[in-house]
N, C-alpha and C positions, 0 to 999 in steps of 0.2 A: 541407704539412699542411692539410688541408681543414680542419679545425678550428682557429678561431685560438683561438691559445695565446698568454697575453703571451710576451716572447723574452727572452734576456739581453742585458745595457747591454754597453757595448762603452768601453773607454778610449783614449786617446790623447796620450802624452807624448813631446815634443822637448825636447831642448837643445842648444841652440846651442854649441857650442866655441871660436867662432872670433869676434872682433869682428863687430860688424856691417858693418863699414865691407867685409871679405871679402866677403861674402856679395853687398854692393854691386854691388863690383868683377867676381868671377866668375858670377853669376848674372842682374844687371840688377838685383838690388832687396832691399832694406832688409828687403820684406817677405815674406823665404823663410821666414822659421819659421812666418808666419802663412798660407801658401801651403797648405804641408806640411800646416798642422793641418787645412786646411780640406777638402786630399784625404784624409789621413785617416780625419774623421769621417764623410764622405760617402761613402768605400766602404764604413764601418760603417754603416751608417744601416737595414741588417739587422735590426741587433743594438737598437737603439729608434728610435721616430718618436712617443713620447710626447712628450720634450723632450730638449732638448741645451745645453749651458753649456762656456762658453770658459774661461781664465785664461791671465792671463802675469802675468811679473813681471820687471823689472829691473835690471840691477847698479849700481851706483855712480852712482847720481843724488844730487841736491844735497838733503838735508833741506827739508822742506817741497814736495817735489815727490811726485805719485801715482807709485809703484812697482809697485802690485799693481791690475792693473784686471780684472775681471769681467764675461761678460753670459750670459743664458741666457735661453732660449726656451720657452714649451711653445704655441707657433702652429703650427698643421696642417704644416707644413716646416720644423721649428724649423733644422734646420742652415743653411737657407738664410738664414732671418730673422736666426739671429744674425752671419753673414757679411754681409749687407746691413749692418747697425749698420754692424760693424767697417771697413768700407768707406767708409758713408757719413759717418762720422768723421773717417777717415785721410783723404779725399777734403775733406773742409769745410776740415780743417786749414791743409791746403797750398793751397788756393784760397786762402786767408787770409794766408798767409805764400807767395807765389811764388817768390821768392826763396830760399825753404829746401829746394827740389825736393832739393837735391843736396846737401844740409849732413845726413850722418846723425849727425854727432854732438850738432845740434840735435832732429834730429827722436826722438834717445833717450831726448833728455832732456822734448822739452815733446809729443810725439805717444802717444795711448793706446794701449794694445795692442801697440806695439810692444816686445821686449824678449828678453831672452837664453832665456828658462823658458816653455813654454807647455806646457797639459795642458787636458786636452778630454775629454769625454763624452757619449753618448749612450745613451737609458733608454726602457725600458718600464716604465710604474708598475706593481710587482711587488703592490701594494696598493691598483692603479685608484684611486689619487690621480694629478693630474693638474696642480698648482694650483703655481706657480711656487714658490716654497719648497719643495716636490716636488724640484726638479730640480737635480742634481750641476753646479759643482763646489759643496762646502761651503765659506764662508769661515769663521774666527775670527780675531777681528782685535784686533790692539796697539798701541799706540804702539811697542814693541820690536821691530825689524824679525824678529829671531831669536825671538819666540813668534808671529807668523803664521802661520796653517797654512789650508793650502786641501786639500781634501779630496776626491777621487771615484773610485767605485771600481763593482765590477760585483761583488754581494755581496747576500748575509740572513744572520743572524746568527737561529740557533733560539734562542740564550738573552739576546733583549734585554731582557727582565725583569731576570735575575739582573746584568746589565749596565748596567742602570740603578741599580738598586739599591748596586751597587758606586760606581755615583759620589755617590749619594747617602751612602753611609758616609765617602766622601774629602771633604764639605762642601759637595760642588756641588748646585746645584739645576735639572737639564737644564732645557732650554723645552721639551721636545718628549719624546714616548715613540716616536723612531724608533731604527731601528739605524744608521743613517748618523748621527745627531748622536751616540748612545753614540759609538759608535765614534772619531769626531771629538775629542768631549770627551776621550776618555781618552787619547787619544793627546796633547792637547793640557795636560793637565793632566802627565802626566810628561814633555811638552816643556820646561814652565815647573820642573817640578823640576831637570830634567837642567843649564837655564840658572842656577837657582838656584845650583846646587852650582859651576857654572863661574864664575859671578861671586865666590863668595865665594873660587876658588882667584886668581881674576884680581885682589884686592885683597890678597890673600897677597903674590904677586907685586908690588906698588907699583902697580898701573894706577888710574889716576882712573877714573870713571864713563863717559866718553867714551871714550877707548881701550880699554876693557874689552869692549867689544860686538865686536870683530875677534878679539881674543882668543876670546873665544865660539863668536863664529862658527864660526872654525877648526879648534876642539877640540869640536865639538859632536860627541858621539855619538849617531846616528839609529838605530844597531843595537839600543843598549842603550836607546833611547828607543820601541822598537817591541819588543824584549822584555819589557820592564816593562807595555805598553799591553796586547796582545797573548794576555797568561800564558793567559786564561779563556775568550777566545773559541771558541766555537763553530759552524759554518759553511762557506760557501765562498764562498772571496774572492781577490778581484785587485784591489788597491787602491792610489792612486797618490795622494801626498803631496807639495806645496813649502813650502818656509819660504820667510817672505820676505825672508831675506838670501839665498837662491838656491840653497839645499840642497834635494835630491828623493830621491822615495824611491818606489819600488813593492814591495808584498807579496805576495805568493802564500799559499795556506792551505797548510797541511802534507799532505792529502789530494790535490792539486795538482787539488782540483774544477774549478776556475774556469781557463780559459786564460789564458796570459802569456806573446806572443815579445817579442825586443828584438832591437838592431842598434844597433852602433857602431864609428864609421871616425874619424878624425884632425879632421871637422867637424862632428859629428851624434851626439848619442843616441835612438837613439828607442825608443819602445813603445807595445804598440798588443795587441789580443784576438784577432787573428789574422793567422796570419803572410804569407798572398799580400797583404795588405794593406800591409805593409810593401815585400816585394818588388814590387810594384808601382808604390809613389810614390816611392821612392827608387833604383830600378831595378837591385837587388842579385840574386845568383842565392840559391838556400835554404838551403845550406849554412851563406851569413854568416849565415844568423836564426837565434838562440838562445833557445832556450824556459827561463822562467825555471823553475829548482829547485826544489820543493815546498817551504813553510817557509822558504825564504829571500828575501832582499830586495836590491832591485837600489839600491845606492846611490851617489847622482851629488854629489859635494860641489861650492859654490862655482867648487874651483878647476878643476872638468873632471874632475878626478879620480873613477873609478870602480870598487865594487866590490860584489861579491856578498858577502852575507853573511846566514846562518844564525840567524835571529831563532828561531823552534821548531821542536821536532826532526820530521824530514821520516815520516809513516806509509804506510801502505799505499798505493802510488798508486791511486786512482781517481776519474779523470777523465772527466768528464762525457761519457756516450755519445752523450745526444741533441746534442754539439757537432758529432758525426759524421756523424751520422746527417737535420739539419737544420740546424741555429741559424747555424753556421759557412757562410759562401759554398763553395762545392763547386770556387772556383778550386783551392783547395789542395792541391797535387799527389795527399796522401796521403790527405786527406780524400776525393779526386776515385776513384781508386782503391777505397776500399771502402764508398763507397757503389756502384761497379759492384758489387764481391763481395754487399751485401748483395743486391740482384738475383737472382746468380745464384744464390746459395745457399737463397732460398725458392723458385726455380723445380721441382726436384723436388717441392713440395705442389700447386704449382700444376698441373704435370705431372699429376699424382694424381686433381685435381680435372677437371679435364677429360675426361681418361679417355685421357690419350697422344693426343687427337685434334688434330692441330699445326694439318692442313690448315682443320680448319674451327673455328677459332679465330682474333679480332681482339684485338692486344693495342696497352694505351696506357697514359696516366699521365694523375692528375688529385692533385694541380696543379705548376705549373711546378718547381716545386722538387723533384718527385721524377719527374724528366727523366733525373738522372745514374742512378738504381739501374734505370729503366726498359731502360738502353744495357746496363745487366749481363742484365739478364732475356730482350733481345733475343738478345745474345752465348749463354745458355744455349739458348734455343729453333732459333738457328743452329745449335750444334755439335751440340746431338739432330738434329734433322732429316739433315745432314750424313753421323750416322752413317749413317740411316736408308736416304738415300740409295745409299753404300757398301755398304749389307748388300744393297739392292734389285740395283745393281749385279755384285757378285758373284756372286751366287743366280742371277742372268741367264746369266752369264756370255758364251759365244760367239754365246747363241740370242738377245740382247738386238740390234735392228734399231736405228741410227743415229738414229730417229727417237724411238725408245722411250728411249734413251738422254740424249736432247734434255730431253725429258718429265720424266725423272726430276731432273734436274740443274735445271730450271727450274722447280722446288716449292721454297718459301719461305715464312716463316711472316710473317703479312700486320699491320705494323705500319700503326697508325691515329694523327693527329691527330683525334682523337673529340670532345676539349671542351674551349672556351676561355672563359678566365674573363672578364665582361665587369665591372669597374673600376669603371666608371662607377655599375653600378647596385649595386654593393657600398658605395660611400656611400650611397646614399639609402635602404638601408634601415633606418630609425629609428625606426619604429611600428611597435609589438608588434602592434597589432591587425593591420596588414594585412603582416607580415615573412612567415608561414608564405606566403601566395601571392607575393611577390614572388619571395621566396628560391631556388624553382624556376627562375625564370628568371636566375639569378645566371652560369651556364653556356649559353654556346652550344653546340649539339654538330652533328659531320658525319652530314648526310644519306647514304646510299646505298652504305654500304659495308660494312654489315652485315647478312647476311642471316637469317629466321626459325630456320636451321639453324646458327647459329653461336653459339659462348660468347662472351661478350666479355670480356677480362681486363684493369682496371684497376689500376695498382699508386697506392699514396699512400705518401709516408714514414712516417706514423704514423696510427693511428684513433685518438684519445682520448676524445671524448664521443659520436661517432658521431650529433651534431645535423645537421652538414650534409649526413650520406651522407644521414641518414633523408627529410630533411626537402624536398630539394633532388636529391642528385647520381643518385641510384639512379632518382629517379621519372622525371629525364631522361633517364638513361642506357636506362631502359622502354621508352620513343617508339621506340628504336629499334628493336624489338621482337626482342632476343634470343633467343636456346631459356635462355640461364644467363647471371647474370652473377658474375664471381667477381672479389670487392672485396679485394686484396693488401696487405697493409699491411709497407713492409721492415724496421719494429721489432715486438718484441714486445709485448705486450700491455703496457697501461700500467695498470697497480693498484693504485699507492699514492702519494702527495702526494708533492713536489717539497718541499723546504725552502732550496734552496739558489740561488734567482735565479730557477725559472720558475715562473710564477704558475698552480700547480695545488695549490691546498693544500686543496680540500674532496674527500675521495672518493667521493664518491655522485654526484662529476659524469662519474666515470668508465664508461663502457659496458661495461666489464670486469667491475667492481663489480656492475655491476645486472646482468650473466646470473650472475655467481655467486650472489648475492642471489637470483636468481627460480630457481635450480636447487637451492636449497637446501632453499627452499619444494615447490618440485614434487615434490621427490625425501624428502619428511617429516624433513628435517634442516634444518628450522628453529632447533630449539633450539641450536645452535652458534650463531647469531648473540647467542642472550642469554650464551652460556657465554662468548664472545668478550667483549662486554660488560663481565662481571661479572669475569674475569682484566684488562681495559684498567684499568677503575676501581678495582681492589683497589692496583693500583701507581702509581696516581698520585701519590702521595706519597712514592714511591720516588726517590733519585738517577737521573738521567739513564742513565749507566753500571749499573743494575741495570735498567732499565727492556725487557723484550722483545718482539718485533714478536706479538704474541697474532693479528693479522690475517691472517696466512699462513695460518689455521686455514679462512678464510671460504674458499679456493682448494682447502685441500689434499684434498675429498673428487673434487674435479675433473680430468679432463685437460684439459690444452690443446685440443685438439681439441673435447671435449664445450661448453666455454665459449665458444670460435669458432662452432660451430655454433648455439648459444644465440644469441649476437648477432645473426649474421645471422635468427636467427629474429623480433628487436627489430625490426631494421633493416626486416625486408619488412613495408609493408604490405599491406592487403586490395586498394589498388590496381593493385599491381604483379606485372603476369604472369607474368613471369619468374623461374625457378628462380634464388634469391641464397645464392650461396657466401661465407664471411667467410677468410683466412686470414693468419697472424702468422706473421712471422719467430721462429724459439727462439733463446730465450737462449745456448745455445749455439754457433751459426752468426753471432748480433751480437757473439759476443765471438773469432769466428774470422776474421769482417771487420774488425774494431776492436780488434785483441789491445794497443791501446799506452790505451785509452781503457776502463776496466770499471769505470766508475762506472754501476751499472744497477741504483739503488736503487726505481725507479720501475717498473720489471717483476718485480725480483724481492725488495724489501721489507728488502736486506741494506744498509742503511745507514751511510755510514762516520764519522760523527761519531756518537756518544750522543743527541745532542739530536735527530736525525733520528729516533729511534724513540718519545723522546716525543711529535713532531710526530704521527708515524701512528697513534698512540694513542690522541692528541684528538683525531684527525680521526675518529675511527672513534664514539669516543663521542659528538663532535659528530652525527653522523650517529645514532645510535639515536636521541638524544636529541628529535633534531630540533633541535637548534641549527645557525644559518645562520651562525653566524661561522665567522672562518678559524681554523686548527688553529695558527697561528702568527703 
């Protein structure tokens, strides 16, 4: 994506099964769950480089000893920084005690970090906070081993108002107006209910106060303590949970937005935001990873024991397309697969635009990430040619000379490394004042292999503000002086706020928007943008559930096409010579690549939660209004 976009956080939960002392014995070392987290979160680290936060916690240590330890990062490499601690910790320790090298049942008991429970996270600040209280996991803390709760999950909640407000009716008074602490607290608050009602059945029974908390423990329901939390949320989420007597939990939304696989064998649970992630550190083939259920929750009690269960009732699946399509690493078999399809499926537009001219056409990708749909698009311009050649062949027939034949079979449609992105100068640009001239040189591009009589066809995974193409990619892609250049994009258009983890929540920063917007004016259908208005605001005080997308009205006088050609109209300016083509994958052919993933509220405005439409509501009002806040 040329345009950065914050990304989705990513989680990562282990539990251990097996003593540690196993672990020891068959692996070299004590510190395999802390190993595990640490590959993990680093093959997420996709998924955020805002900041990253560890936890563990563990079993059966002596009262007055730390059980639950924590650290988290938001330093330019948080995963590394916070693995350095953990390290330079475990490493002090044992300088200190030489003699403990090989005692792990001291080192469970007096070493931090180490322990049977660990869960991990990394985040992009969905709200460009940045500021370590920012950063997952959450703690809340008790003297009661069984009301601890650590908290972190990859999640926004459209209704943390009404969510706050809720705990505010139960007597709390949050510290904060985020939806990770809502959510936190509420879950935390019918934690202590759930213990409540266990103690008092635990003194029924004869138990003194001391013996009561294993009791507890044991009979703790986390299902019915995540149904009760849970009832009112709104959103998409993948949230992972420990108590600290050593009970865990992950939830999924009932839309199954948010990803969730897991994997468990006889020594290991694990879970993690996606799934080559797992087959890859624990070196399982795909089959063992199991994508967690919509609505339901993957529960790990104390004793090892695991089970799935059904917190709310599971709806419409639609999961998140742009996981597909971007956010998600492209190791993923299936992932890998139809980002080829989207490729090939917008090559027939691309096809169009050109004018079926193969041979004098350069095709490439800008930026590395849309490498995998590029292999699709190459795949479609081979098997055209191919025919091409067949047809030339035949039509030949007897009269085609050995050499002519040569000829034909050795035409190929001419892929380019055109432009690589240089790193270096992508940090340094920090001054508005002089960003617009650096920003062109953000790309290096290949000299000499484009010639005055050729198109150049770049594909991107997605365009959404279309600052970098204007600003930057298009002006260098000029130097090379094309006849056309045609800018691919393998999703479609993006037109309306994100509410659910990725940080698009104003729509007027969308390039979609603003050729609608400037076509509406061109074309004396202005006053739709105040009738849009005047329907947004009349329901604002409506329930969420009556609340209608009124914005699809800004699009509907438009085709596809007419608003593609608009942008690129944006996109060129008076600098650049070359004839600029814009083109979008249709929602149709993303959901023929992606048939298991049709969460595509963000192109096409059909939102699967209620709160998602009051989001695009206020965003839309925000926007007339000229308010610059966020729509959520």
């Amino acid at each position: 994506m040329s345009d950065a976009i914050k990304h989705e956080c990513g989680i990562a939960l282990v539990r251990l099964k097996k003593p540690l002392q196993f672990y020891k014995d068959k692996y070299g070392s004590a510190f395999y769950g802390i190993n595990k987290m640490y590959l993990l979160m680093e093959k997420q680290h996709n998924r955020g480089q805002d900041g990253a936060g560890f936890a563990s916690v563990k079993f059966n240590v002596e009262p007055g000893t730390r059980y639950v330890s924590r650290v988290r990062s938001n330093k330019s490499q948080p995963i590394q920084d916070i693995f350095a601690t953990i390290n330079g910790r475990l490493n002090g320790v044992l300088e200190e005690n030489p003699d403990k090298k090989d005692d792990i049942a001291w080192q469970e008991q007096n070493m931090p970090y180490i322990g049977n429970l660990f869960l991990g996270h990394v985040r992009y600040g969905t709200f460009g906070k940045n500021s370590i209280e920012s950063v997952h996991p959450f703690l809340r803390q008790s003297n009661w081993k069984h009301q601890n709760l650590i908290v972190a999950g990859n999640f926004n909640m459209t209704n943390s108002k009404q969510l706050l407000e809720e705990l505010v009716e139960l007597g709390q008074h949050p510290k904060e107006f985020t939806d990770t602490v809502t959510v936190m607290e509420k879950i935390g608050h019918f934690l202590e209910d759930e213990v409540s009602d266990l103690y008092l059945r635990a003194k029924e029974k004869g138990f003194n106060k001391r013996n009561a908390s294993p009791f507890i423990e044991e009979n703790l329901d986390l299902q019915n303590v995540l149904k009760r939390s849970a009832k009112n949320w709104d959103g998409g989420y993948a949230m992972a949970g420990l108590v600290g007597h050593g009970d865990a939990f992950v939830l999924r939304d009932p839309n199954g937005i948010r990803p969730t696989y897991f994997y468990e064998d006889d020594e290991v649970v694990v879970v993690a935001s996606e799934r080559p992630v797992i087959q890859t550190v624990f070196n399982v083939t795909i089959d063992k990873v199991k994508e967690l259920e919509r609505g339901h929750a993957l529960i790990i009690k104390k004793s090892g024991v695991t089970s799935i269960k059904k917190v709310l009732e599971p709806k419409e699946k639609k999961s998140c397309s742009f996981e597909r399509i971007y956010f998600s690493r492209g190791s993923d078999a299936s992932i890998y697969k139809e980002r080829k399809d989207l490729g090939k499926l917008v090559f027939p537009q691309i096809l169009k635009s050109i004018n079926s001219d193969i041979s004098n056409s350069v095709f490439s990708y800008i930026p590395n990430t849309a490498e995998t749909s590029f292999y699709g698009m190459t795949e479609a311009a081979e098997d055209l040619l191919n025919q091409q050649k067949t047809a030339k062949i035949l039509e030949g027939g007897k009269n085609l000379s050995s050499e002519k034949v040569t000829e034909i079979l050795s035409e190929r449609p001419r892929f380019e490394k055109i432009a690589i992105k240089d790193a270096k100068l992508r940090t340094f640009i920090a001054d508005d004042s002089s960003r617009d001239d650096l920003v062109e040189h953000v790309y290096d591009i290949t000299y000499g292999v484009v010639k005055p009589t050729d198109n150049l066809v770049i594909i991107d995974d997605s365009i959404v503000r279309g600052t970098t193409l204007k600003k930057s990619i298009i002006k260098i892609l000029d130097r090379l002086k094309p006849k056309k250049i045609v800018v691919v994009s393998s999703a479609p258009q993006i037109r309306y706020p994100d509410c659910y983890g990725i940080d698009m929540a104003k729509i007027d920063a969308f390039i979609a928007f603003k050729a609608a917007i400037a076509l509406l004016k061109e074309t004396n259908k202005a006053h739709i943008i105040e009738e849009v208005y005047k329907k947004s605001k009349d329901q604002q005080s409506n329930k969420d559930e009556d609340i209608v997308n009124f914005v699809k009205e800004i699009y509907a006088p438009f085709t596809n096409e007419e608003i593609s050609v608009k942008i690129a109209q944006m996109l060129k300016t008076d600098d650049i010579n070359a004839e600029v083509h814009v083109l979008y994958q249709t929602v149709e052919n993303l959901h023929k690549a992606c048939p298991d993933n049709l969460g595509d509220w963000y192109f096409t405005g059909d939102y699967p939660t209620p709160g998602g439409h009051r989001v695009v509501n206020q965003a839309f009002i925000n926007y007339y209004e000229g308010n610059d806040n966020r729509a959520y």
